[in-house]
VOGU-3710 file (C-alpha; in Angstrom, 3 decimals, decimal comma):
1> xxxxxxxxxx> 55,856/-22,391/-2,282  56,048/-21,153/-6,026  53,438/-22,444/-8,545  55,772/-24,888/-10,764  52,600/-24,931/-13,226  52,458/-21,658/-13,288  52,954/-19,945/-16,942  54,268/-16,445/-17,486  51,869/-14,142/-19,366  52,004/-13,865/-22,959
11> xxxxxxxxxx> 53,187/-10,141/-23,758  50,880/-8,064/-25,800  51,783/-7,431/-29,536  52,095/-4,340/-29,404  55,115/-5,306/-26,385  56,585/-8,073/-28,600  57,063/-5,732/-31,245  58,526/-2,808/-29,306  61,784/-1,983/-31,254  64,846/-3,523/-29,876
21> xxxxxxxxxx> 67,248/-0,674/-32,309  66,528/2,382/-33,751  66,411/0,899/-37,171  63,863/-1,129/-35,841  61,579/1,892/-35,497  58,742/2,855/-37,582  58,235/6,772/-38,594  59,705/9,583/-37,262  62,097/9,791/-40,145  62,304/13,460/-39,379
31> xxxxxxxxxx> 64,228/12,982/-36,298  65,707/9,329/-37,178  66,490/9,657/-40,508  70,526/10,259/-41,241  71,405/13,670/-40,732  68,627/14,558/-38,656  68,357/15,871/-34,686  67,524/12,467/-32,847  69,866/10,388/-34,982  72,735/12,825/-34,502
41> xxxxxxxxxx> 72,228/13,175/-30,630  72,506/9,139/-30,429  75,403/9,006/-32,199  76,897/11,840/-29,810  77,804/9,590/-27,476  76,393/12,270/-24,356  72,972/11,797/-23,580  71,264/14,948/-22,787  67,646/15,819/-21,475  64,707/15,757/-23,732
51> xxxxxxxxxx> 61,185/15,762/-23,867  59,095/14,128/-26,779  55,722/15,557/-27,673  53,355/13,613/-29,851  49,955/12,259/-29,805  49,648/8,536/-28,213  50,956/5,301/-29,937  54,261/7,258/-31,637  56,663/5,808/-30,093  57,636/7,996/-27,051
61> xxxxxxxxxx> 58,398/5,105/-24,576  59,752/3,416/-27,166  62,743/6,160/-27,507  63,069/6,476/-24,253  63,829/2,643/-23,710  66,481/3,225/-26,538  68,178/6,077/-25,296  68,663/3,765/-21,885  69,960/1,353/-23,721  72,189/2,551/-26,159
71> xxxxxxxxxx> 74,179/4,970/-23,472  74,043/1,706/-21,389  71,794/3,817/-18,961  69,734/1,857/-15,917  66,042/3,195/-17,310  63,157/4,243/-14,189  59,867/4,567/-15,620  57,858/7,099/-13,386  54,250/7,972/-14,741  52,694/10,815/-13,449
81> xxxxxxxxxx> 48,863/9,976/-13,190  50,306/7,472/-10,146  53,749/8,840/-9,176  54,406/12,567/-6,704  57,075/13,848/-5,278  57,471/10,903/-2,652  58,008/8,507/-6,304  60,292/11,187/-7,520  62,834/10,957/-4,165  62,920/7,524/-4,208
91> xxxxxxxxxx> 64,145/7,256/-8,110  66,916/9,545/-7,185  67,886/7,176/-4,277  67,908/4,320/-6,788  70,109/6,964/-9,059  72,025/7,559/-6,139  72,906/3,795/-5,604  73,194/3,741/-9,319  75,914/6,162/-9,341  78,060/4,449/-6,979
101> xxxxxxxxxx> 77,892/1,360/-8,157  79,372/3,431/-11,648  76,228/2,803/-13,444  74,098/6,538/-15,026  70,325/6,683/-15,119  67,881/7,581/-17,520  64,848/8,811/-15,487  61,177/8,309/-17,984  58,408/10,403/-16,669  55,763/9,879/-19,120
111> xxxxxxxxxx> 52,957/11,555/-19,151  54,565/14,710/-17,479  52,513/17,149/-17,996  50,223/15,664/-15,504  53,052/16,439/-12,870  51,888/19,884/-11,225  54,466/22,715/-10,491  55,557/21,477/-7,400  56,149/17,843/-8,789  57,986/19,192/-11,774
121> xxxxxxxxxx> 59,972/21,834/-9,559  60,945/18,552/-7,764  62,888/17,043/-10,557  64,772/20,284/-11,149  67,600/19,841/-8,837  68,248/16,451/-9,977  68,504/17,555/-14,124  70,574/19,884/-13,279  73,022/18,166/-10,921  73,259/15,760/-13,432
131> xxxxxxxxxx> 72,296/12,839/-11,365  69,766/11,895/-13,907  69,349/12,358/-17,615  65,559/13,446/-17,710  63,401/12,318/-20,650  59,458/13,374/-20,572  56,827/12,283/-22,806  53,558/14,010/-23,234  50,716/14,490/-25,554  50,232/17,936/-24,653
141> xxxxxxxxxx> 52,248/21,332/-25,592  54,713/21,581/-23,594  54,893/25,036/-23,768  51,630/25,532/-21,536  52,012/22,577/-19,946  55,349/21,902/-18,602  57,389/25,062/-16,231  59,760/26,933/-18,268  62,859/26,175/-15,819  62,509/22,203/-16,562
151> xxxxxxxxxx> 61,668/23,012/-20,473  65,124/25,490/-20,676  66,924/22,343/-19,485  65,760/19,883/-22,102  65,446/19,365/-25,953  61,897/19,374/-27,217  61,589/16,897/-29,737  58,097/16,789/-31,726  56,772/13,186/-32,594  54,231/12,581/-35,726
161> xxxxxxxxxx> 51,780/10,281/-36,116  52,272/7,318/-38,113  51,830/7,845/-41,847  49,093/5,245/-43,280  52,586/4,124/-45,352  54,574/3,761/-41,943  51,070/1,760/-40,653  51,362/-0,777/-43,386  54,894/-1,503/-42,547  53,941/-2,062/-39,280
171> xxxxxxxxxx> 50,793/-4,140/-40,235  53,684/-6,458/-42,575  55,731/-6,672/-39,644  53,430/-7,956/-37,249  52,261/-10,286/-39,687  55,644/-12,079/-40,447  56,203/-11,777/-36,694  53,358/-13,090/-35,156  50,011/-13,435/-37,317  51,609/-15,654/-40,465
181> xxxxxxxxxx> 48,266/-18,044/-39,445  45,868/-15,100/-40,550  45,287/-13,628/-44,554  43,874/-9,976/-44,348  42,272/-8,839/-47,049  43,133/-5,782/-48,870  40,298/-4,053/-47,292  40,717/-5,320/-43,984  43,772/-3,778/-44,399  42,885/-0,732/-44,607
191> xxxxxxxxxx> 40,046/-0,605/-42,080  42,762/-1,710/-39,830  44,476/1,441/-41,117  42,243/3,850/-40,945  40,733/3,207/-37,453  44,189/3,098/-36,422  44,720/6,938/-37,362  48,168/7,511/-37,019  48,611/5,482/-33,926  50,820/2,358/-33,996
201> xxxxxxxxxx> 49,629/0,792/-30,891  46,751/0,692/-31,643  46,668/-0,753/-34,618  49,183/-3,546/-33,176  45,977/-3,869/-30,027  43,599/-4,049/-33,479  45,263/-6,714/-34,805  45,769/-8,805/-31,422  41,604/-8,606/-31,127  41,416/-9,596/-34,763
211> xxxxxxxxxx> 43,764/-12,774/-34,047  41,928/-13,250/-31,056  38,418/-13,234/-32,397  39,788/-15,334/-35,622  40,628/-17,979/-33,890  37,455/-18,332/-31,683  35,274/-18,378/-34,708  37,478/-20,522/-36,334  37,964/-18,034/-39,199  41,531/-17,779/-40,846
221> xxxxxxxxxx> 40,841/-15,358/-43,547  40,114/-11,417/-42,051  37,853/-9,856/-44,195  36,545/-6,048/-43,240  33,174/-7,378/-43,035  34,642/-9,929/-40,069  35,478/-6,838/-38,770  33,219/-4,400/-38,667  31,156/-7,540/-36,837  33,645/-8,848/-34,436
231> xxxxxxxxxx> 35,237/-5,855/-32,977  34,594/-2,358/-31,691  35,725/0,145/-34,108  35,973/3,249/-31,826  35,871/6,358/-33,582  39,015/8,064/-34,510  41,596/9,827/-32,197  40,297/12,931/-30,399  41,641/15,086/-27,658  38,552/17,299/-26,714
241> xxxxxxxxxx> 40,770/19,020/-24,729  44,458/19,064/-26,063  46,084/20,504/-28,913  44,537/18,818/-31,308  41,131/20,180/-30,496  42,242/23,316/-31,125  44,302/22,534/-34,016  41,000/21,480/-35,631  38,610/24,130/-34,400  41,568/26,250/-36,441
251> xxxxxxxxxx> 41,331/24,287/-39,883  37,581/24,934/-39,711  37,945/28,091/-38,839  40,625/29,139/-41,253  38,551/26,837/-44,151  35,397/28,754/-43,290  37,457/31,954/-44,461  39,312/31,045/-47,018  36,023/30,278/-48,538  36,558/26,701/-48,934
261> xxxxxxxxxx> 33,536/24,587/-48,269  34,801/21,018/-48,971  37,300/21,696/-46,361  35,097/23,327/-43,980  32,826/19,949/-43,961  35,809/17,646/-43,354  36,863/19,581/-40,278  33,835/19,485/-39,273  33,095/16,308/-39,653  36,131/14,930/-38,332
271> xxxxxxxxxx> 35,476/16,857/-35,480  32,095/15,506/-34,676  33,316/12,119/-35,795  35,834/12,119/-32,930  33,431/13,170/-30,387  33,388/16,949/-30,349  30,672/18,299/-28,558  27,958/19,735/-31,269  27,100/22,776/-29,083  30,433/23,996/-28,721
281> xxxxxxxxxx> 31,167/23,821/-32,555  27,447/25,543/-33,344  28,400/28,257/-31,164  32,188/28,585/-32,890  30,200/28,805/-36,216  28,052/31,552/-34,813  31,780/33,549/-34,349  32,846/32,816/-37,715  29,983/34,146/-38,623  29,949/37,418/-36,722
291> xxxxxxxxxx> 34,090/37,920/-37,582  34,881/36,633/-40,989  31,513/37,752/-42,572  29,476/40,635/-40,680  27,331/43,143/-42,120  28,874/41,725/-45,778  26,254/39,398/-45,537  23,735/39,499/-42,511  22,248/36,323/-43,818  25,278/34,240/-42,434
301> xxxxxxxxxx> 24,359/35,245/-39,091  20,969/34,237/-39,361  21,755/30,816/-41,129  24,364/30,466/-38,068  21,552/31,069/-35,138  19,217/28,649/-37,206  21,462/26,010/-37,629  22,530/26,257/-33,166  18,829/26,611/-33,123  17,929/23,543/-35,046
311> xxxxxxxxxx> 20,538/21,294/-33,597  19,157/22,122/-30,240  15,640/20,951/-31,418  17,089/17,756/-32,877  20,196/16,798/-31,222  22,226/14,315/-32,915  23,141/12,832/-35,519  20,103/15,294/-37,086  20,640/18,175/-36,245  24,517/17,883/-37,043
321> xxxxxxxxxx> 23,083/18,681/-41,009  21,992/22,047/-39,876  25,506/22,682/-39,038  27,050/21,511/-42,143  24,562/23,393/-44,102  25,788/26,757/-42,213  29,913/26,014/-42,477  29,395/25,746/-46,232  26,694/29,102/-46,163  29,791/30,579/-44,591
331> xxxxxxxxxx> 32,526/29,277/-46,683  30,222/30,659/-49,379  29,533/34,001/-48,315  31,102/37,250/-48,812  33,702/37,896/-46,237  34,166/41,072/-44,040  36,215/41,354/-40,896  35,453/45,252/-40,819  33,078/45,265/-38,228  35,392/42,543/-36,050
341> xxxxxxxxxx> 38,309/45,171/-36,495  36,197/48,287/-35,875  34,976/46,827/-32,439  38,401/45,417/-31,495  39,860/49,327/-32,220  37,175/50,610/-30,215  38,007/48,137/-27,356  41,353/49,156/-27,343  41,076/52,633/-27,600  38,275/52,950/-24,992
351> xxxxxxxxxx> 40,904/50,935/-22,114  43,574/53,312/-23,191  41,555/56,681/-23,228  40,879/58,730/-20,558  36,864/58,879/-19,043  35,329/61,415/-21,698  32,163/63,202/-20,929  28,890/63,047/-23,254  28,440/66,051/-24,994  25,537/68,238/-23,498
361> xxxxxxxxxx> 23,429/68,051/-26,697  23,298/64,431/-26,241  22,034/64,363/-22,556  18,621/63,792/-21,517  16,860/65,679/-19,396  14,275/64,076/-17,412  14,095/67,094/-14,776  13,626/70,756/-14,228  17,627/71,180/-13,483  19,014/69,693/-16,226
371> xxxxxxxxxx> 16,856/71,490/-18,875  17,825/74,466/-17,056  21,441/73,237/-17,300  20,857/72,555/-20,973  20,807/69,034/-21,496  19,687/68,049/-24,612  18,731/71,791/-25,938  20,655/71,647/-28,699  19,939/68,072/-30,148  18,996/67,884/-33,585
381> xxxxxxxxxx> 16,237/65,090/-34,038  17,138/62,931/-36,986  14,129/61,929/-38,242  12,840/66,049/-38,525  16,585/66,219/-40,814  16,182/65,924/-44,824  16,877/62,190/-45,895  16,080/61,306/-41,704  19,720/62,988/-41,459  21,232/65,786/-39,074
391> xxxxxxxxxx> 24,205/66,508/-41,457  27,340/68,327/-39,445  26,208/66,968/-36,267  28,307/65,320/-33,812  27,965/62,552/-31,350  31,634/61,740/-30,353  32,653/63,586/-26,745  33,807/66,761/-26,854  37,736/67,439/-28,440  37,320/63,955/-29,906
401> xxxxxxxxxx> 38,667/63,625/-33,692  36,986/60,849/-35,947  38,175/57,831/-35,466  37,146/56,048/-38,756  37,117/52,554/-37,270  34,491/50,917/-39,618  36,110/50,454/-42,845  33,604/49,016/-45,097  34,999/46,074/-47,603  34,186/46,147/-51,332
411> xxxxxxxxxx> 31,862/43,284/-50,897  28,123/42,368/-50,370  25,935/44,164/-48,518  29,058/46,407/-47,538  29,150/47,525/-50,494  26,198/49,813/-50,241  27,015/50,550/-46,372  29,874/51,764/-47,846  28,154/54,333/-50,286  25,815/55,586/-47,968
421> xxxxxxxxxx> 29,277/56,738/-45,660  30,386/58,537/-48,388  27,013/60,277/-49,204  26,746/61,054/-45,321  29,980/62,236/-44,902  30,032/64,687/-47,731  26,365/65,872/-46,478  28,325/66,367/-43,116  31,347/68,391/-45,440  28,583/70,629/-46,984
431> xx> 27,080/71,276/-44,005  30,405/72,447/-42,513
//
């Protein structure tokens, strides 16, 4: 017997706001605006596969929902962290029933790139019959992550997070919607904001906890101060493991060699502020280190080592100052990628070069035979040579031209490494 008291759920804010048009929706003026891809493909009249890639709280559901509704589509939501193949064959017997009753559907997958090959090689057949327009979401690239026959049969489209702008109009919209009861301060405002980063559902679950805790402490002013006390400000959006980790490990990267070192501290920082592990960026500095800098400045290596070193000894949030200290050593430093290049020419030449043989004079000879053979008889000893130097010898294998790999720069330390080749290699010229 049904529960005549019972009461249906109130929906969450961030549901009661969902966008009922595409007016209605907040960013992605890119794709939305007149005139551009998404807007145009809506007004086509022909729905057509797509897949939207964006980090969470964007608005991916969101466009699926709309493309449903405004091809008057019957919408199945499949996500793949709970749905496989047996999920996937009974959606297409729902489309199937859908079809003869006259009616198309739109088939959701979100999260797809959680679907493995098989799962995704399971929706193929259906695209491309037609039985289904396919629409994926996913936070990851979809170029690694989702097979290239289902990506050739649908549109990427590539969603942006929420501008702080776009956040605010969001943040006014939920308050005439469904907080009028609550002031914000300016500053609570923009706490709101900025621990929303970009993502508009959570912001919307931000202010729901802020209502929530308002009204059990009787509080109808929200100051940032009321929040920083009644709720859990999480740190901001990080995928250790996604695109954007390595979007980030690029800007530091990149900032460390450019030789900027404000910029190099805010990627790093942002990183660590997001939950990047400490280790894993001390050992990416040591790299920078060793390819943007090199034997222009051996110091860099050494600061690099001592910071990893230090931030070992002192874990966090201590040792995290040893590796700001190095990324702005770095970004300071004089730059040289002529020992990275040499070595990578090297590499490449060595895996494409036959096996050469080491030149006699370079042998040893720890036995009778191979003195009598000759090993080594003809090796000059350096350190006998004027200036510790055997001008005119060789040590490259036999029928071997010089390759000139390392290039010394025109900067730091390289700059003497550089005059020293010269003076050795016309001691080698004179020497014949």
């Amino acid at each position: 017997m049904p529960d005549l008291f019972a009461q249906e759920p109130a929906a969450p804010l961030a549901e009661a706001l969902r966008p009922k048009t595409l007016d209605e929706v907040v960013g992605q003026s890119h794709l939305l605006g007149e005139g551009k891809p998404l807007r145009l493909a809506f007004q086509s009249g022909k729905p057509h596969s797509m897949i939207f890639w964006g980090p969470p709280g964007v608005g991916k559901t969101t466009l699926a929902r709309l493309t449903a509704t405004a091809f008057k589509c019957d919408f199945i939501a499949l996500s793949a962290v709970f749905s496989g193949v047996k999920d996937i064959r009974g959606a297409m017997e729902q489309a199937q029933q859908n079809l003869a009753m006259g009616r198309h559907t739109l088939l959701f997958v979100d999260e797809i790139h959680r679907f493995n090959k098989a799962q995704q090689d399971a929706l193929l057949p259906y695209a491309e019959s037609g039985l289904v327009t396919f629409i994926g979401a996913t936070t990851e690239n979809p170029s690694f992550e989702v097979n290239s026959a289902l990506l050739s049969r649908a549109q990427v489209y590539v969603l942006k997070s929420l501008t702080d702008e776009e956040l605010v109009l969001l943040f006014h919209r939920a308050q005439d919607i469904a907080l009028g009861h609550l002031e914000f301060d300016d500053r609570a405002r923009d706490t709101l904001i900025g621990y929303a980063d970009g993502d508009a559902r959570r912001l919307l679950n931000l202010l729901e906890q802020a209502s929530t805790a308002a009204k059990a402490s009787g509080h109808a002013t929200i100051t940032a101060e009321f929040l920083q006390n009644a709720l859990t400000l999480n740190s901001r959006r990080f995928d250790k493991g996604g695109d954007n980790f390595y979007d980030q490990i690029s800007a530091l990267h990149k900032s460390v060699r450019g030789s900027h070192p404000d910029a190099a501290l805010y990627w790093l920082t942002r990183m660590l502020d997001g939950g990047a592990d400490a280790r894993y960026l001390a050992r990416r500095i040591v790299r920078m280190a060793w390819e943007d800098i090199g034997l222009a400045d051996p110091r860099a290596l050494q600061m690099a080592n001592d910071a990893a070193s230090t931030y070992e000894r002192l874990g966090s949030p201590e040792g995290e100052l040893a590796l700001g200290q190095a990324v702005i050593y770095l970004a300071m430093a004089a730059k040289s990628n002529a020992g990275y290049n040499a070595y990578n020419q090297a590499r490449a030449f060595v895996k494409r070069d036959k096996s050469r043989e080491v030149p006699v004079h370079l042998r040893n000879a720890p036995t009778k035979l191979m003195k009598e053979l000759g090993y080594g008889r003809e090796y000059r000893y350096a350190h006998d040579e004027p200036d510790a130097y055997a001008a005119g010898e060789t040590y490259l294998p036999e029928g071997m031209d010089e390759p000139g790999w390392y290039q010394p720069v025109p900067r730091g330390l390289e700059i003497k490494i550089r005059e020293k080749l010269a003076l050795l290699k016309k001691k080698d010229k004179e020497a014949g």
